[in-house]
N, C-alpha and C positions, 0 to 999 in steps of 0.2 A: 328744275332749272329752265333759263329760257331757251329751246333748247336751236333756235335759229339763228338766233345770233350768239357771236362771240364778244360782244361788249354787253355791258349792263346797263347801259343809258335806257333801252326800254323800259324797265323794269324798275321807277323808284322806288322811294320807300313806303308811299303809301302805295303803290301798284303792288307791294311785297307783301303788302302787310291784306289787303283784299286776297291777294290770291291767296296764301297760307290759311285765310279763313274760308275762305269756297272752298279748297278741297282738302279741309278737316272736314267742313259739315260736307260735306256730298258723300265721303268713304264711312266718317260714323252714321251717318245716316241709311247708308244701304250696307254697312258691315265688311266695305272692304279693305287690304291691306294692304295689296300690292295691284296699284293699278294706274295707267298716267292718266294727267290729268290737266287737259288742254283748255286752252282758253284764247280767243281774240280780243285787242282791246279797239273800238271805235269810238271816236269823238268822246277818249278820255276815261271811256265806259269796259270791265272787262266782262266779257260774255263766257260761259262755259260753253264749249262746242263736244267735249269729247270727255267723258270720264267714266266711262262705262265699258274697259275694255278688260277683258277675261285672261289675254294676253299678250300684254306691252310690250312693244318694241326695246329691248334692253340691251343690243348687241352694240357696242362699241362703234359698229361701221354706220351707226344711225347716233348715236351721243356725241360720238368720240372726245371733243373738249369736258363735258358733263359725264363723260363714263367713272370718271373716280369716286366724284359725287354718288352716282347709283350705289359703287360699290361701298364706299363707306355706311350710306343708308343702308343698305340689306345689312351689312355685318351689326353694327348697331342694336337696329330692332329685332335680329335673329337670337343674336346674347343676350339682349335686355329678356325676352319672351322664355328663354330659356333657363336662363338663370334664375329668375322670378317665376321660375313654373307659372306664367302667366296663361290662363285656363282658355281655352276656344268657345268662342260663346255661339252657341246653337240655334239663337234666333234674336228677334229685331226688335228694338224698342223706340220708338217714335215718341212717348208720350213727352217725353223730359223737353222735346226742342218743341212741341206744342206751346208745352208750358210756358218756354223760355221768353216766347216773343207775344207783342199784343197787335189787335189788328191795327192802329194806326202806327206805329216803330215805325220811321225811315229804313230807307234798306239796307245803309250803314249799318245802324243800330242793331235790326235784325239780323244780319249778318255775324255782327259781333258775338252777338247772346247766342245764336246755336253753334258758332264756332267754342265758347267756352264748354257747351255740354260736349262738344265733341274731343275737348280737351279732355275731361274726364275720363270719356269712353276709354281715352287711349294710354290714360293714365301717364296725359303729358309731362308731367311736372315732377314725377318717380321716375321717368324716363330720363329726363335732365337730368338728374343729379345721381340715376345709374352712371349715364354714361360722363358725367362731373367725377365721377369716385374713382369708376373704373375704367372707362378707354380715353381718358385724358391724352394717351400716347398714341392713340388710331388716326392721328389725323400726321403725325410725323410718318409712322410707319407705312401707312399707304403714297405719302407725298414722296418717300425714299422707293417703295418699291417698283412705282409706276415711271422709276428713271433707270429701271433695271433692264438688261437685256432678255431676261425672262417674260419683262413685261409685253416687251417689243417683239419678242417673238409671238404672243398670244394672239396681239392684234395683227399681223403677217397669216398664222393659221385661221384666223377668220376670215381675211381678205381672200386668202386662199380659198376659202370654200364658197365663196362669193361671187367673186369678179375674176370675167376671164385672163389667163395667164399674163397676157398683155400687159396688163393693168395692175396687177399685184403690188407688182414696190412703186410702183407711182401712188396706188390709194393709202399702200401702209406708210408712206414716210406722209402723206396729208393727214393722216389719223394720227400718226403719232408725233406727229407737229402741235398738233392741237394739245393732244394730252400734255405737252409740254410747256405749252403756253399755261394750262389751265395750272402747273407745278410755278412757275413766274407768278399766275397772279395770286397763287394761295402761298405766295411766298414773301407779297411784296406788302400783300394784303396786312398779313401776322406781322411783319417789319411795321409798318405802319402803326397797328395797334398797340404795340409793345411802347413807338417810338412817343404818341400823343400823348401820355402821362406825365412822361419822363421830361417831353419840352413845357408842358402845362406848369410844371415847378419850377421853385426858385433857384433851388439850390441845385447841383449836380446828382445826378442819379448815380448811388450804388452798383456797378457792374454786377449783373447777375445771371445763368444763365438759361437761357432760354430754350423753351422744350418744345416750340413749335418749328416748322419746317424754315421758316424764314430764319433761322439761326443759323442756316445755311449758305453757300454759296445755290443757286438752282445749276442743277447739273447739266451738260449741254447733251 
């Protein structure tokens, strides 16, 4: 995610689409799986600054709008890996994104072609349609449970262990403000998606119902 701002205007869809392929090849290429993966962008251009980190900052009190995001991603590729007794691989293979690219390819181009071998790596495309089969429902269920008072207490005991007492329910209600907006926009997002089809036709849409969180009211 972006993870300084709270809007998405930075981040188009070709800015989305570069980054998603930077750090597919940066992690298949040195073998990692859980590691952030930062970048600046200058005069339009995104630079990698940081993706070589052993261990990411993952605490809520550094995400907190993007924290659900994390946890969806962990739980995901932890059940896909498991489920698919998907094997640990022991050492490193370069040769494939050698091959991929030639020495005149733009750096689009280039880019493009090792991000596909690193599709492979990660057996992106079984991965999609694991989590198509089977956690269809992980994106309600997280959306529901991070409006729970359980939730809100988790991020309170981390402020807790944090920031001095002072400051406690001033930083837990900013954290957990955020977490709430990000419930709004993944609510408003799925309303949307559902809605574009439906007004694309001619005819009136079949009421039917809807399994993602925007089926919802967002809870305050």
């Amino acid at each position: 995610p972006a993870l300084y701002r709270l809007d998405h205007d930075g981040l188009l869809a070709a800015g989305h689409a570069v980054m998603r392929d930077m750090s597919l090849t940066l992690n298949a290429f040195f073998g990692w799986y859980f590691t952030s993966c930062e970048a600046l962008r200058r005069d339009g251009v995104w630079h990698p600054i940081e993706f070589a980190n052993a261990c990411p900052d993952s605490q809520v009190t550094s995400l907190h709008y993007h924290f659900p995001w994390l946890v969806k991603a962990n739980l995901k590729w932890s059940l896909f890996c498991a489920a698919t007794k998907r094997p640990m691989r022991q050492n490193l293979d370069w040769q494939p994104f050698w091959d991929a690219v030639e020495p005149d390819m733009p750096y689009r181009e280039r880019l493009r072609a090792t991000a596909a071998v690193a599709e492979k790596h990660f057996d992106a495309a079984r991965f999609e349609e694991f989590c198509a089969r089977h956690l269809a429902h992980l994106d309600e269920v997280v959306w529901e449970f991070f409006a729970t008072d359980a939730a809100r207490e988790a991020v309170r005991l981390k402020v807790e262990a944090l920031f001095p007492a002072h400051e406690v329910e001033t930083f837990t209600e900013l954290f957990w403000s955020r977490i709430q907006r990000w419930r709004a926009d993944a609510a408003a997002a799925v309303a949307a998606a559902v809605a574009a089809p439906a007004a694309a036709r001619s005819t009136p849409a079949r009421k039917t119902r809807a399994s993602a969180p925007a089926a919802r009211r967002p809870r305050k």
